[in-house]
C-alpha positions as CSV (number, residue, x, y, z in Angstrom):
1,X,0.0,0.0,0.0
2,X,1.3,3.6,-0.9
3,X,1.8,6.3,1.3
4,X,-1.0,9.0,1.8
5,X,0.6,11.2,-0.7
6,X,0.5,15.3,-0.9
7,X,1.4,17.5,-3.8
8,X,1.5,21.2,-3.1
9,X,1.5,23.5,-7.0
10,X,2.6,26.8,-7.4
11,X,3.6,28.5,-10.3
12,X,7.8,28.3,-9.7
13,X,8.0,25.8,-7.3
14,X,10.6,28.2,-5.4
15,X,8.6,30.0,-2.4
16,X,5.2,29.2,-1.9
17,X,4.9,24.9,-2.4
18,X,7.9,24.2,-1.0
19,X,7.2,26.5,2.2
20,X,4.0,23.7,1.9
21,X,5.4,20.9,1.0
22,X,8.0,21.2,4.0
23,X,5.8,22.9,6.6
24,X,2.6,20.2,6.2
25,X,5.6,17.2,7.2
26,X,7.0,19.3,9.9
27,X,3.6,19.3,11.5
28,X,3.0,15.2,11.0
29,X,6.3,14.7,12.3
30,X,5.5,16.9,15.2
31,X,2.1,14.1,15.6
32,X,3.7,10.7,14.5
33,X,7.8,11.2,14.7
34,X,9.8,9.0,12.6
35,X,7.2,6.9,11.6
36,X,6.2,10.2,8.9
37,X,8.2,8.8,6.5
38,X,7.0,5.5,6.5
39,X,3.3,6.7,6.3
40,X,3.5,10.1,4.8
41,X,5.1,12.0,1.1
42,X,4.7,15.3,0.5
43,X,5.9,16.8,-2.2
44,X,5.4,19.7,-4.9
45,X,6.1,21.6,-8.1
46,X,5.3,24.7,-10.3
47,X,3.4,24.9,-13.3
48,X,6.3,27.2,-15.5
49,X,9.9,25.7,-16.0
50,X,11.3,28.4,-15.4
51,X,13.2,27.4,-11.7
52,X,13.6,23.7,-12.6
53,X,16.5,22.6,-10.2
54,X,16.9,25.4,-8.1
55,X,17.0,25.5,-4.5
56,X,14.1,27.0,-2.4
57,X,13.8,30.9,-2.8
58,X,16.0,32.6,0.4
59,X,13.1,34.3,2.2
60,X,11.2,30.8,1.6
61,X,14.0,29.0,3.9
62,X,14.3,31.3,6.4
63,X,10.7,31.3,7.0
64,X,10.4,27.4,7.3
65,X,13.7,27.0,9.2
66,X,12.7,30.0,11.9
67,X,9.7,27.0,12.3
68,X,11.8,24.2,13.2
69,X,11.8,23.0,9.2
70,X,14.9,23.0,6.8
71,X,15.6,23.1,3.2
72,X,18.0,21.0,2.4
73,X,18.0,19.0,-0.5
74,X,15.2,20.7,-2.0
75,X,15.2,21.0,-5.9
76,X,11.9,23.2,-7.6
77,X,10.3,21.0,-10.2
78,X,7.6,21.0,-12.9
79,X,4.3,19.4,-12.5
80,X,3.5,16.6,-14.7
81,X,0.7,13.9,-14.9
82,X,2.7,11.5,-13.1
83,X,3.1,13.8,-10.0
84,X,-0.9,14.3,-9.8
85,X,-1.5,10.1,-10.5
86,X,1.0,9.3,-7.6
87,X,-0.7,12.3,-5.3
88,X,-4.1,11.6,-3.0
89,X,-4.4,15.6,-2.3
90,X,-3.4,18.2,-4.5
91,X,-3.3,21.1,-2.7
92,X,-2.4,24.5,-4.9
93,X,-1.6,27.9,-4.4
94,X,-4.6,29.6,-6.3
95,X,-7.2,28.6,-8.3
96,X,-5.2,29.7,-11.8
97,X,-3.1,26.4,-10.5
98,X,-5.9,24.6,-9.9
99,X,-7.6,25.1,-13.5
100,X,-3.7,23.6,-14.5
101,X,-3.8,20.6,-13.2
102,X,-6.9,19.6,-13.5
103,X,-6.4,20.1,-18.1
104,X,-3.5,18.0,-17.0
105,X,-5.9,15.6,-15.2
106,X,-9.4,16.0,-15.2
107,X,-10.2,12.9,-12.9
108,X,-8.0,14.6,-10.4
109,X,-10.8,17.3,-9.5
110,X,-12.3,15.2,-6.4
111,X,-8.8,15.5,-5.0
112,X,-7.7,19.1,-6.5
113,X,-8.8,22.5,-4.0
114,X,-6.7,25.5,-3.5
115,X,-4.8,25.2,-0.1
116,X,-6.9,28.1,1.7
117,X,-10.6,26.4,0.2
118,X,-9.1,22.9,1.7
119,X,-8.5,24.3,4.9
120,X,-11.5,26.4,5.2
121,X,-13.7,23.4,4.0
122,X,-11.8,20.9,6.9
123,X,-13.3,22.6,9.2
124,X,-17.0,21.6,9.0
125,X,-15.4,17.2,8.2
126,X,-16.8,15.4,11.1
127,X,-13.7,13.2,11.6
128,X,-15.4,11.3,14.2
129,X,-16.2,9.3,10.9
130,X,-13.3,9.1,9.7
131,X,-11.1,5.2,9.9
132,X,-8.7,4.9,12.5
133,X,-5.2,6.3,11.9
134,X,-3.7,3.6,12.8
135,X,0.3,3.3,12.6
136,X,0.9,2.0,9.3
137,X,1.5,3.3,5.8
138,X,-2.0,1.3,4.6
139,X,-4.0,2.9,7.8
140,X,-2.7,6.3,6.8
141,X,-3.5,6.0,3.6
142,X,-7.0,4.9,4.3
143,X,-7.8,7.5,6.4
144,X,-6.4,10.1,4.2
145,X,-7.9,9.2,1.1
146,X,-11.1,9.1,3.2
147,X,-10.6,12.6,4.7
148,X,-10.2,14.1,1.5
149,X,-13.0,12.6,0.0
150,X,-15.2,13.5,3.0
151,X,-13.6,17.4,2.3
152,X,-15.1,17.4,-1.3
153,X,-18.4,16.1,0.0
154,X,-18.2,19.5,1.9
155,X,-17.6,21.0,-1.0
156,X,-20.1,19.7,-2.9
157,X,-18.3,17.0,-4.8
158,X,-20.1,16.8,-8.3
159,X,-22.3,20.2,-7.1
160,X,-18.3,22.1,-7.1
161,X,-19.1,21.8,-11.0
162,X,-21.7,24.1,-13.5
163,X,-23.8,22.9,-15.9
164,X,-21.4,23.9,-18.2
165,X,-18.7,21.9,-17.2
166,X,-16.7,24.6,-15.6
167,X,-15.1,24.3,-12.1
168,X,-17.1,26.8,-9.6
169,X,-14.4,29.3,-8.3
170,X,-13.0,28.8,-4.7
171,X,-13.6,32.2,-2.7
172,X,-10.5,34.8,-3.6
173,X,-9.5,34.5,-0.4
174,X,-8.9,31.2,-0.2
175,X,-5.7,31.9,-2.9
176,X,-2.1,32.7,-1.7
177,X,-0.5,35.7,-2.6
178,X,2.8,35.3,-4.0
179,X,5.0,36.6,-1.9
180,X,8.4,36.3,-4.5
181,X,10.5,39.2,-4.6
182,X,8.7,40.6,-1.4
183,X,10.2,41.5,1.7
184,X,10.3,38.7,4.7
185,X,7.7,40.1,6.1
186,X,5.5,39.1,2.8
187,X,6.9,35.4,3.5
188,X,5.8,35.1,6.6
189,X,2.5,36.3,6.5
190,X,1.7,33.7,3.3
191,X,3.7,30.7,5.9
192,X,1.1,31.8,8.4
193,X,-1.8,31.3,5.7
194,X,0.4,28.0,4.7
195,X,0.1,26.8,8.2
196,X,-3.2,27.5,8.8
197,X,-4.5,24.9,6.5
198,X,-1.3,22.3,6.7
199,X,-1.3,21.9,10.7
200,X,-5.3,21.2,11.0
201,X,-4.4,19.0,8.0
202,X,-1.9,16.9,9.9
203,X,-4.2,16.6,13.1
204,X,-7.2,15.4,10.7
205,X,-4.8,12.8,9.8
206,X,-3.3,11.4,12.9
207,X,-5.8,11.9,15.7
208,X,-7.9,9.7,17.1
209,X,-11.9,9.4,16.5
């Protein structure tokens, strides 16, 4: 059994997924320890080319590592149809990333939200419902796959969608401002937003009924 598997889109994949990507594991390790590894991927990538390869954006690291996170290792990359297959949740930055990946991968829209809509719509999951979390990679992945779809349910699952085929837009402020080229200050205010949706994420995943 595979992982319960996160991707996290933005448009470079240099400041506001990896600040995701990093920050959601942070918060499971912080629940489960070393067994988030085992149990848990997260990973991410941008919807240009244009920072293929390169390391997380300055102002990006020192926001995740003044949270107990690091950087290392990290390497931006594009999205592809293979990333969104692999993924359970695909969690992006605004809806413009959203409307990507889903003419990638249209049977990905039960699974595709912007970051802040995900979050705001966790709140009203009952995850008294929820299977156990369990400690193994195929309990995690149970219960995950089974949160998310109980978070489109929220959102209306096939209702999310017009008559005319179009994906009804998420609420503008569920969308992430891009905070590259922006002072630290910008960085940590959109890690605070990042938080607010990754943290709740990682307790819906690992607490008990």
């Amino acid at each position: 059994m595979s992982r319960f598997t996160v991707l996290h889109v933005c448009v470079g994949n240099i400041c506001r997924s990896p600040m995701a990507e990093r920050l959601f594991m942070l918060a499971l390790r912080r629940r489960v320890g070393n067994r988030v590894e085992e149990c848990y991927l997260s990973h991410g990538a941008g919807t240009g080319a244009w920072h293929e390869g390169e390391p997380m954006n300055s102002p990006a690291a020192r926001q995740l590592e003044a949270r107990g996170g690091d950087a290392d290792g990290f390497k931006a990359r594009r999205v592809s149809r293979s990333m969104i297959d692999m993924s359970d949740l695909v969690l992006c930055a605004t809806s413009e990333q959203v409307d990507h990946v889903l003419e990638l991968r249209p049977e990905a829209a039960g699974r595709t939200f912007v970051l802040g809509e995900f979050g705001r719509l966790l709140a009203d999951v009952e995850i008294g419902g929820l299977p156990a979390p369990g400690e193994s990679a195929e309990a995690a992945h149970e219960r995950g796959v089974a949160l998310v779809a109980a978070v489109d349910a929220t959102r209306g699952g096939g209702d999310a969608w017009g008559t005319d085929g179009q994906r009804r837009p998420s609420r503008r402020g569920d969308d992430l401002a891009d905070p590259w080229g922006m002072a630290d200050r910008a960085f940590a205010r959109v890690a605070d937003e990042i938080e607010r949706t990754v943290v709740p994420l990682a307790q819906a995943l690992t607490a008990s009924p």
